[in-house]
Steps between C-alpha positions, in 0.01 A plus 500: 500500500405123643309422819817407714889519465810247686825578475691295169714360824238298596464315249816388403685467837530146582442515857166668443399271224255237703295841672511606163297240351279529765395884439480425137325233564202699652546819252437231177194301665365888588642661132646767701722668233814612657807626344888523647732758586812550352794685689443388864743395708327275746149315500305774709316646289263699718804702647642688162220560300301822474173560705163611437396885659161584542454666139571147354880596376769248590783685708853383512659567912843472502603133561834549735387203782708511795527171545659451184810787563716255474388273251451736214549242246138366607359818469282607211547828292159569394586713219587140375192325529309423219131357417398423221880671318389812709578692789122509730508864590751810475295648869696525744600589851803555635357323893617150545237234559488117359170381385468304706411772769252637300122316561293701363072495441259781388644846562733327802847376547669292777908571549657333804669780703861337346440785252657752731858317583514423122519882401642583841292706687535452878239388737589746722246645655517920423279785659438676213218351274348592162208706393247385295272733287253274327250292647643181453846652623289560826384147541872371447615765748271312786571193345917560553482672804734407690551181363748619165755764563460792218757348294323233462174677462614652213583161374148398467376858434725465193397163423132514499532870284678280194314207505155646561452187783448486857812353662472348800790441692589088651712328749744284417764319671866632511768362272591189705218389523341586127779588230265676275228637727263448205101592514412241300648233795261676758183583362279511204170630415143364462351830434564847533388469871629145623832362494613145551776486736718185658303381830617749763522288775820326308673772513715681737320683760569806476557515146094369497414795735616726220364358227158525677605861563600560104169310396311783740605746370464481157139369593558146339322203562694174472491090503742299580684251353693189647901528458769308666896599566730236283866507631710337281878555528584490146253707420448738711306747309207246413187641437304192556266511785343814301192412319438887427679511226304365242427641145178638418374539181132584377346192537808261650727515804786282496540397863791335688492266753845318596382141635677521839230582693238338309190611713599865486547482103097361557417766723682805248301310182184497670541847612636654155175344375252643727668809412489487127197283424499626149861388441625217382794395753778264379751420776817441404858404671827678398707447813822512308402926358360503881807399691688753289265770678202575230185350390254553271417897505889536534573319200217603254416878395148640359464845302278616809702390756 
């Protein structure tokens, strides 16, 4: 199995063609061997594909995306997929989650709260709450309390006892706002302990307040990271303004800046490099894949993802 995968889709749709040559570009000069997926119905990669747990086996969740109930003909089957002429894992799990709400680092995962309306269990507050035997079932007990109702509880509880990780629970903006309500468009992690997130003081106020409150209480530090709102009419799912979603690799981070705001795509390079001084960063500018709502995490998928 290669490095990296992109969908086939990319490659051969015109309208992607110039980003294209841009990515490829930067995988030749760095002889990052990456490989394409067969079967895929759109170019977002990240999304469909399996998962890594915290025993290092790739897990399939069910891909069944609201957002895409009524355009199923853009929806990927993944028991169509194919690397390499094969499917990447017969694992899975019936809960429905993209991969693209699934950070994970070390023995911990990040899922954006969107996890709950996507297998429809209510926010609803409810008296009742679970009981917890172990020790770790203890610590989530005081770390829910009273913040998930137990049907969400069990969620997690669930969660964390297949994958062997620690899940830790996000904010995310409703549908209006953010179709997907992806992880990956909200925060990413340095280490284990520290997460970069987009500079608080850009967003909404009390959406801030909770993220401060959600960063508490899973004990992580952060850093921020500048970001800026694009409104654009015909596109109004544009991801650009969101330098978080970059791809990492071992020794490389693809990075994308969007040259509108040129002193903030300074400020996010300078940054990214003060926080990866052993990386090699290559900016790069794909505003066609970003006004189409995705960058480069969206569009790309690694074994250990």
């Amino acid at each position: 199995m290669k490095e990296l995968y992109f969908s086939k889709l990319l490659t051969t749709k015109a309208k992607y063609y110039a980003d294209w040559q841009k990515i490829k570009s930067i995988l030749e000069r760095f002889e990052i061997d990456y490989g394409l997926i067969e079967g895929t119905k759109d170019i977002w990669a990240r999304d469909y594909m399996p998962v890594m747990d915290g025993k290092g086996k790739l897990v399939q969740f069910t891909y069944e995306p609201s957002y895409l109930k009524d355009d199923l003909d853009r929806q990927t089957n993944p028991d169509e997929v194919l690397i390499d002429g094969k499917r990447p894992t017969n694992c899975g799990i019936s809960s429905k989650l993209d991969g693209g709400n699934y950070v994970k680092k070390g023995k911990k995962v990040i899922i954006s709260e969107r996890i709950f309306s996507e297998n429809n269990i209510s926010s609803k507050k409810e008296s009742e709450s679970m009981v917890f035997d172990s020790e770790r079932e203890k610590k989530l007990a005081k770390i829910f309390e009273p913040v998930f109702n137990s049907a969400q509880q069990k969620v997690i509880h669930d969660l964390e006892g297949f994958l062997e990780l620690e899940v830790i629970i996000f904010p995310c903006y409703g549908p209006e706002e953010d179709f997907t309500g992806h992880s990956d468009g909200y925060v990413r992690f340095i280490s284990e302990g520290v997460v970069l997130i987009s500079k608080l003081s850009e967003e909404y106020k009390p959406f801030a307040k909770k993220m401060e409150e959600v960063l508490e209480r899973y004990n992580l530090d952060y850093k921020e990271m500048p970001c800026f709102k694009h409104y654009s009419k015909k596109h109004p799912d544009s991801a650009i303004g969101c330098y978080l979603n970059y791809l990492e690799l071992p020794d490389l981070i693809i990075f994308p800046i969007f040259d509108i705001k040129p002193q903030l795509d300074n400020d996010a390079i300078k940054m990214i490099k003060t926080i990866f001084p052993r990386k090699h960063i290559e900016p790069i500018i794909i505003n066609d894949i970003a006004n189409e709502g995705g960058l480069m995490n969206c569009i790309s998928w690694t074994k250990d993802a």
